[in-house]
DRENDO-1510 file (C-alpha; in Angstrom, 1 decimal, always signed):
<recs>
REC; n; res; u; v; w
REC; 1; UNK; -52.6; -204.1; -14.1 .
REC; 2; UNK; -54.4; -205.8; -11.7 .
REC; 3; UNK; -56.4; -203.7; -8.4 .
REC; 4; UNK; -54.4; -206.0; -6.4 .
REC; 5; UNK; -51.1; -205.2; -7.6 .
REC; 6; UNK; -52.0; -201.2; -7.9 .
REC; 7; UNK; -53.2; -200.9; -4.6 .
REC; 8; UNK; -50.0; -202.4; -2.7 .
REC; 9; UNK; -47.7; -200.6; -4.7 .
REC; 10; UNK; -49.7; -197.6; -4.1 .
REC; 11; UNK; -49.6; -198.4; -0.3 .
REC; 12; UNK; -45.5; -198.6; -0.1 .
REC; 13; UNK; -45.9; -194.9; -1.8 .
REC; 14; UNK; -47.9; -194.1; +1.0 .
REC; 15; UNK; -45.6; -194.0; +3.5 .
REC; 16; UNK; -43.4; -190.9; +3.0 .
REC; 17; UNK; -40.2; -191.8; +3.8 .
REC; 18; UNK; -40.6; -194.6; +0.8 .
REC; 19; UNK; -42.5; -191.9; -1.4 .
REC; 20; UNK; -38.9; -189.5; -0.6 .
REC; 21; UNK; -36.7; -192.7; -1.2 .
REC; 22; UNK; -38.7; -193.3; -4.7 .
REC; 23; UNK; -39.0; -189.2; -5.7 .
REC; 24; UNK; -34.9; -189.1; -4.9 .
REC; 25; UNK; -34.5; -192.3; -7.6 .
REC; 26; UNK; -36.7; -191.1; -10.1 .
REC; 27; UNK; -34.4; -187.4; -10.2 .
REC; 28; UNK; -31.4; -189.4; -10.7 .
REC; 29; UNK; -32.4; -191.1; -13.7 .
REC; 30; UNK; -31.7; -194.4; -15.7 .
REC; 31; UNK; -28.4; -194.6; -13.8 .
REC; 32; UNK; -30.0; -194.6; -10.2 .
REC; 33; UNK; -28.0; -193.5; -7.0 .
REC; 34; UNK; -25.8; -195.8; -4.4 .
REC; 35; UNK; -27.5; -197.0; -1.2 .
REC; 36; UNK; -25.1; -194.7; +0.5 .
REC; 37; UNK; -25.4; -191.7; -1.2 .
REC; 38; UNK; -29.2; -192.4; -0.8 .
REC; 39; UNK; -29.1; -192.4; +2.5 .
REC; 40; UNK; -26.6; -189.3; +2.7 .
REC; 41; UNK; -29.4; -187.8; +0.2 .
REC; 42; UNK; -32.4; -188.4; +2.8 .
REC; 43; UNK; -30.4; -188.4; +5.9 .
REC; 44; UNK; -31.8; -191.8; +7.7 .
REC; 45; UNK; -30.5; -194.5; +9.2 .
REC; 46; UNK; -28.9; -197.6; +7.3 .
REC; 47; UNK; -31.5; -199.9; +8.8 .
REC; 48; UNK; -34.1; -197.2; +8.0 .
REC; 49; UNK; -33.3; -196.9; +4.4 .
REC; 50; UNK; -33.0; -200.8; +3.9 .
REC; 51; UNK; -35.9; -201.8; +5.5 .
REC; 52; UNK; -38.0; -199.1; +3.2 .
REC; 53; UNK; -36.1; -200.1; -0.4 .
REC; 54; UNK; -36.7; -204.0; +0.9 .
REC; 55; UNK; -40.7; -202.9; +0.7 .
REC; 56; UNK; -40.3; -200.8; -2.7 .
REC; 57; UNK; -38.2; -204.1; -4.1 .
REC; 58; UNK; -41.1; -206.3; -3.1 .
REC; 59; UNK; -43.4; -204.5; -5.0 .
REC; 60; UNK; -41.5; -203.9; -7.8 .
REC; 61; UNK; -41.1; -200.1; -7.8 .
REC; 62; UNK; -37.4; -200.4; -7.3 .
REC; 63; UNK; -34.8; -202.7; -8.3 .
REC; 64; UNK; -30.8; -202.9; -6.7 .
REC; 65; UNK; -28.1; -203.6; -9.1 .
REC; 66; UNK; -24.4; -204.3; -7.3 .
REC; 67; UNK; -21.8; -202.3; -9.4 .
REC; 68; UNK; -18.6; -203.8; -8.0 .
REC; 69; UNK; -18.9; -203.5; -4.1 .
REC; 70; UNK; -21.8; -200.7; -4.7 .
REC; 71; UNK; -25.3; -201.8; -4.4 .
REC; 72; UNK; -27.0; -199.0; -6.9 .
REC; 73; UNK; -31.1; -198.6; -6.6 .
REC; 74; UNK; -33.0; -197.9; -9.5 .
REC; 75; UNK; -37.2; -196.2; -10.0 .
REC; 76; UNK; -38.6; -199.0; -12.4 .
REC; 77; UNK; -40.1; -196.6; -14.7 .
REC; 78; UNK; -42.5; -198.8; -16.5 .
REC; 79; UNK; -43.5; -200.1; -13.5 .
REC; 80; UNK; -44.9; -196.5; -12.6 .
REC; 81; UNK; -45.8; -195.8; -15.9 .
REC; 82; UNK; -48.8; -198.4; -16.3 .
REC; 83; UNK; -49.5; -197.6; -12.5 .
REC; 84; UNK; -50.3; -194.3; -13.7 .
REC; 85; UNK; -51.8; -195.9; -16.8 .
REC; 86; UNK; -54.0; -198.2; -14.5 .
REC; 87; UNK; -55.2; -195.1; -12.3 .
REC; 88; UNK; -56.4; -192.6; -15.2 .
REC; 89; UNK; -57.5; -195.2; -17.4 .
REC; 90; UNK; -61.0; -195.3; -17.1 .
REC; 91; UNK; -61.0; -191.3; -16.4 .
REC; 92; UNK; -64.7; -189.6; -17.5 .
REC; 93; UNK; -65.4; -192.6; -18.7 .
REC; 94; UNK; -69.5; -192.1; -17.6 .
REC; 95; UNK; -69.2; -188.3; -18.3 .
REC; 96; UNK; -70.3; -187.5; -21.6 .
REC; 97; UNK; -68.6; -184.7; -23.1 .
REC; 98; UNK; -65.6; -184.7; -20.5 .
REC; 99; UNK; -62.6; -184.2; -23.0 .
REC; 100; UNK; -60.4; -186.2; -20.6 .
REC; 101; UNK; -61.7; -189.4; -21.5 .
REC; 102; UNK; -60.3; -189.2; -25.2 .
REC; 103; UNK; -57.1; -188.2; -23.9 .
REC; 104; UNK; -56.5; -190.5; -20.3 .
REC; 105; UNK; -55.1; -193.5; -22.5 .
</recs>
């Protein structure tokens, strides 16, 4: 992963009504949760809750998928995966001795 691409996708999870929107995605699993029961989850606005998932899309933490009329959000797991991958990477790497460099990969 590039520093780029970590450090704007780490920026949308900044903001903690997008860091709510993605912890609420990532409890319901593979099969994700409606936009409406998302925002009956986190109790915010429509325009509230689109304009935050519209930010998560563009960076590729989150992805929609319409189910009939239903638009269903989903956590992109390997997305967050080598984000977490990226940051621990290079953990103790200048540390000699630190056990958590054999182990951060």
């Amino acid at each position: 992963m590039k520093l780029d691409d970590a450090a704007v996708r780490l920026e949308a999870l900044g903001n903690t009504t997008r860091l709510k929107i993605y912890r609420a995605l990532v409890r319901a699993g593979h099969a994700g949760m409606p936009v409406g029961k998302l925002q009956e989850r986190l109790k915010i606005p429509a325009s509230t809750l689109s304009h935050h998932v519209k930010t998560l899309v563009a960076v590729g933490l989150i992805s929609q998928q319409r189910e009939g009329t239903t638009l269903v959000c989903h956590a992109e797991y390997d997305v967050m995966r080598t984000l977490l991958g990226f940051l621990v990477a290079e953990c103790c790497v200048e540390e000699r001795g630190c056990g958590a460099a054999s182990t951060a990969a």
